[in-house]
C-alpha positions in Angstrom: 116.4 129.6 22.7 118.0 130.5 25.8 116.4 133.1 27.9 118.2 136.4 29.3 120.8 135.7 32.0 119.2 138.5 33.8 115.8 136.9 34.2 117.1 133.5 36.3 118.5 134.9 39.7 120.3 131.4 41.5 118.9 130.2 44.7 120.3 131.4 48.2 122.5 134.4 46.5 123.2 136.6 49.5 123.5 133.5 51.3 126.5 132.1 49.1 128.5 135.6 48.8 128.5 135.7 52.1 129.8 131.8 52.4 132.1 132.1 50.1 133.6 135.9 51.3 133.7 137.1 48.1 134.6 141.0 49.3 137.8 139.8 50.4 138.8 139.2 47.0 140.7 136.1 45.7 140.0 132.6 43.2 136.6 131.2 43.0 135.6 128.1 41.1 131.6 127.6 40.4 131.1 124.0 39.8 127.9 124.5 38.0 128.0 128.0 36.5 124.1 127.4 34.9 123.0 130.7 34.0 125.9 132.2 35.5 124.0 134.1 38.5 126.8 133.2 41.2 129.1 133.7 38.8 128.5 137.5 38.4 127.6 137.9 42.2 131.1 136.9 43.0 132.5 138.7 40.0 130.7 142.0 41.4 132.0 140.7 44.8 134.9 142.6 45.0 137.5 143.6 41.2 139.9 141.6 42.6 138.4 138.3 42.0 139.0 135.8 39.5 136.1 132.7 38.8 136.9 129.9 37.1 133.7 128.1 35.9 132.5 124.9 34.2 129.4 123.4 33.4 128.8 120.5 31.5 125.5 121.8 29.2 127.5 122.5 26.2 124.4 125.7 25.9 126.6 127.1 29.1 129.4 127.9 27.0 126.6 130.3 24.8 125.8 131.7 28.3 129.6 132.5 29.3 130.4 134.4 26.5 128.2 137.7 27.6 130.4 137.6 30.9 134.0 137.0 29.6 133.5 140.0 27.9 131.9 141.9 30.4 134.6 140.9 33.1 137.4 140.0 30.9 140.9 139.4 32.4 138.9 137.8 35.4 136.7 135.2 34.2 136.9 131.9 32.4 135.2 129.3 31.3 135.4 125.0 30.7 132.8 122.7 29.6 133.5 119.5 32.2 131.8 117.5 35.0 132.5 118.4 38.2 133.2 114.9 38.7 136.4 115.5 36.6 137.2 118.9 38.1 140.6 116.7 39.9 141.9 116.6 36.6 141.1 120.3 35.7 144.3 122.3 36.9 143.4 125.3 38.5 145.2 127.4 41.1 144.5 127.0 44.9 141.6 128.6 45.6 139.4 130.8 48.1 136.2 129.5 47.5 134.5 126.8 45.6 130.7 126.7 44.8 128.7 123.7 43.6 124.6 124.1 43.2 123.4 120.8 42.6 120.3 122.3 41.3 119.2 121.9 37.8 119.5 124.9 36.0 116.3 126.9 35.1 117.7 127.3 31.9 117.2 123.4 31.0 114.0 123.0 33.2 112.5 125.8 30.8 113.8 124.4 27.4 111.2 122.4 26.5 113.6 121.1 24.0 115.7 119.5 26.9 112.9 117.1 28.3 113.1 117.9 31.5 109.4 119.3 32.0 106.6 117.8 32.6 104.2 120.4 30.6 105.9 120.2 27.7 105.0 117.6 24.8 108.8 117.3 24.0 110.8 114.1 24.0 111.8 113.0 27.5 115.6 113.6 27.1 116.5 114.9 30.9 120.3 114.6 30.0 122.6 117.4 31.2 125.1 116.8 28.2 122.8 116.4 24.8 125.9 114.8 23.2 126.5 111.6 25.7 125.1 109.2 27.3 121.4 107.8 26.9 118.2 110.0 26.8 115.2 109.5 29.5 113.1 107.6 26.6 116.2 104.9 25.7 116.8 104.1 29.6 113.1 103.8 30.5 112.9 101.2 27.5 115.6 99.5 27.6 116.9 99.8 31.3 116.3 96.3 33.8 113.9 96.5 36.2 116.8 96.3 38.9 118.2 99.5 37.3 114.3 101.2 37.2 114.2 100.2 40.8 117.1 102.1 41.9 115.9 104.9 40.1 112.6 105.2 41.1 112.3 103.6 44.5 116.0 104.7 45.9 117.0 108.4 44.2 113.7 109.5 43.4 112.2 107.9 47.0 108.3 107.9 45.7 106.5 105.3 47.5 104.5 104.3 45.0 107.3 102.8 42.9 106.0 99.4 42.2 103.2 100.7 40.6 105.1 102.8 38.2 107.7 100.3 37.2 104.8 98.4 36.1 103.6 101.1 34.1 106.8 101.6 32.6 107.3 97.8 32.1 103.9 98.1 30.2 104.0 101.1 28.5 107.5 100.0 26.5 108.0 101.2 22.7 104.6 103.6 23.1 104.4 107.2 23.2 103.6 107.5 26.7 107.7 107.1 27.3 108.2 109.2 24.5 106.8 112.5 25.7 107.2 114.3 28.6 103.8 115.6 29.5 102.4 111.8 28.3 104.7 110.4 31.0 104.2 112.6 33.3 100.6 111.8 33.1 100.4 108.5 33.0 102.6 109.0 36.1 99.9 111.3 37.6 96.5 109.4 36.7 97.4 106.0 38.0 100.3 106.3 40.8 99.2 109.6 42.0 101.9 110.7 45.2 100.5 110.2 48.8 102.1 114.1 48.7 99.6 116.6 48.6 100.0 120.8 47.4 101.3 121.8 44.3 103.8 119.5 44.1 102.9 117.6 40.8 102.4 113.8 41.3 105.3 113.0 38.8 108.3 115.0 40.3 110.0 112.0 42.5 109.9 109.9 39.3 111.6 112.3 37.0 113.4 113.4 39.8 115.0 109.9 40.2 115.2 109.0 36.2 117.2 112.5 35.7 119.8 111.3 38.5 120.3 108.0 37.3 120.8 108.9 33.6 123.3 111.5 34.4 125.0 109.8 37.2 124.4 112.6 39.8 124.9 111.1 43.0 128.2 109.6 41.6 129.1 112.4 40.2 129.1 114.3 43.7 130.8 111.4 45.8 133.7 111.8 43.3 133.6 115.3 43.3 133.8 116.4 46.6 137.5 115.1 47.6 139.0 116.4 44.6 137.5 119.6 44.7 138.7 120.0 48.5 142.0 119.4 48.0 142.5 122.6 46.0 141.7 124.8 48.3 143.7 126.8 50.4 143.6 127.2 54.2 140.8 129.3 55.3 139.1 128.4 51.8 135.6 127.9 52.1 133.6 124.8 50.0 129.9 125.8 49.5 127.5 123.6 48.4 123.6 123.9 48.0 121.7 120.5 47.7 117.8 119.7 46.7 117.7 116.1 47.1 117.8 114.4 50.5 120.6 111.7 48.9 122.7 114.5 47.5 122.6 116.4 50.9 123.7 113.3 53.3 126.3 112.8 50.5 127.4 116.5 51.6 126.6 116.2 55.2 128.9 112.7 55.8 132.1 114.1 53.4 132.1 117.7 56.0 131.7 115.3 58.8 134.6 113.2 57.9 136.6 115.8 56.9 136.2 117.9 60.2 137.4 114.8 62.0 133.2 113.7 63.2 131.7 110.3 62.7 129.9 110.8 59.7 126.8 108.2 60.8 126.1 105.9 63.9 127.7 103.2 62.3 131.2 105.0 62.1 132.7 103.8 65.4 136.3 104.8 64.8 138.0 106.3 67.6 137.9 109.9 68.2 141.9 110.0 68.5 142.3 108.5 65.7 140.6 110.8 63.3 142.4 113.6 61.8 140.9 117.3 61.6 141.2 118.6 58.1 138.1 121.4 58.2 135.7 123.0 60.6 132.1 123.2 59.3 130.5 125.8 59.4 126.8 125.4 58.9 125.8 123.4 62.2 122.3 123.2 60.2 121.8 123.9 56.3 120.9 127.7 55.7 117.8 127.3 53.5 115.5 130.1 51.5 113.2 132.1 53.8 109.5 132.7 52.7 109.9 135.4 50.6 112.4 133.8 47.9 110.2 130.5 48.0 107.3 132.8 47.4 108.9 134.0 44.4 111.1 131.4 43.5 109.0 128.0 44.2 112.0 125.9 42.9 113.8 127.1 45.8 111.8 124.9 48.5 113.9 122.1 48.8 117.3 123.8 48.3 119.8 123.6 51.2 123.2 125.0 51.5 125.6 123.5 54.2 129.3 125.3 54.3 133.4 123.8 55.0 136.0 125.7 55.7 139.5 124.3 55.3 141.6 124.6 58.5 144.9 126.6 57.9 
């Protein structure tokens, strides 16, 4: 059952209304309206703004209802990827938002299979009705494709280890359930990361990007999503995973005319200035809201703005 929208407040909220200069009023798009916390912000912004939003957890449509009727005439709502948000028409736009977080509302379901207390079925897919659940891929998925996922978007060290155990562990429970996994994970591949971070997190980290094709996902997105907005509009986007932030960081760079590594050698005078960034460093949660909001650590929120 989906929990109160008023009980999950989004990561970095002041932070993004004031990104996105919502009190001027004008056309926002959230990328990944969740629980619908920026949503509302932006809404409350100022009465003269209009947010389009889409989300592809078909339970986000559940959630949007309580707020089309609350700010109806000046909020609406699509079930789509981001990565297909070029093909979505919408009007130019003032401000588009895209947290890259998972939403609270799926970590929480133990239904979803996202979490690693529950003794649910590993599922970890954004969109219940596509694509192959965390149990199918970790049984059926080549070790060159288990690689990628653990060793490359999750980035835990002890990846060999845990292929093997996957390897092993194929057609038993323990890659059926999500606390069984995620202590098989624990007991015999434990992270060289101490604290509360819990042993398992890079490993589910990296199978939930590779089942729902995050990282592609992004690179696709981010062009499209540019192009629609006008000058002086302002693309903000918050990031928790080191891959999806240089993703971010290389796509401002190349847009504001900068050589997005120290392999890109192309002449200064021959790159073209589309945008100025804004964020010289990623703004990222102070003490108190990782004190209260623990999920929050590793979010950070870099900012573009679209030269005139």
């Amino acid at each position: 059952m989906n929990k109160p929208l008023n009980s999950h407040r989004p990561v970095l909220l002041e932070e993004t209304i004031e990104a996105l200069c919502v009190r001027r009023g004008g056309k926002f798009l959230d990328c990944t309206f969740g629980g619908g916390g920026h949503t509302s912000a932006i809404l409350d912004g100022s009465s003269e703004n209009f947010v389009y939003a889409i989300d592809r957890d078909p339970q986000a449509r559940e959630r949007a209802h309580a707020l089309q009727q609350k700010y109806a005439g000046r909020f609406t709502f699509c079930n789509a990827n981001f990565a297909d948000a070029g093909k979505i028409c919408f009007p130019t736009l003032n401000g588009i938002l895209m947290d890259l977080g998972t939403s609270s509302f799926q970590l929480d379901d133990g239904v979803r299979g996202f979490s690693f207390k529950e003794h649910s079925k590993l599922n970890m897919r954004m969109d219940n009705s596509c694509g192959q659940t965390a149990t199918e891929f970790l049984n059926r998925a080549p070790e060159s494709e288990l690689v990628q996922a653990i060793r490359d978007f999750g980035e835990e060290r002890n990846w060999k280890r845990i292929i093997s155990l996957i390897i092993e562990n194929r057609g038993k429970e323990a890659l059926v359930y999500c606390d069984l996994f995620a202590d098989l994970v624990a007991a015999n591949a434990r992270s060289l990361r101490h604290g509360k971070v819990h042993p398992a997190t890079k490993t589910f980290q990296g199978i939930r990007i590779a089942i729902n094709g995050e990282l592609d996902a992004l690179g696709k997105a981010l062009p499209a999503l540019f192009e629609k907005l006008c000058g002086g509009g302002r693309l903000v986007v918050i990031s928790f995973h080191s891959l999806e932030d240089r993703i971010v960081k290389q796509f401002f760079k190349k847009m504001a005319g900068q050589a997005v590594n120290r392999m890109d050698g192309e002449p200064s005078q021959l790159r073209e200035k589309f945008a100025k960034i804004v964020t010289t460093k990623p703004i990222v949660p102070d003490e108190s809201e990782v004190s209260s909001n623990p999920r929050s650590r590793s979010a950070k929120m870099r900012v573009l703005e679209k030269i005139k």
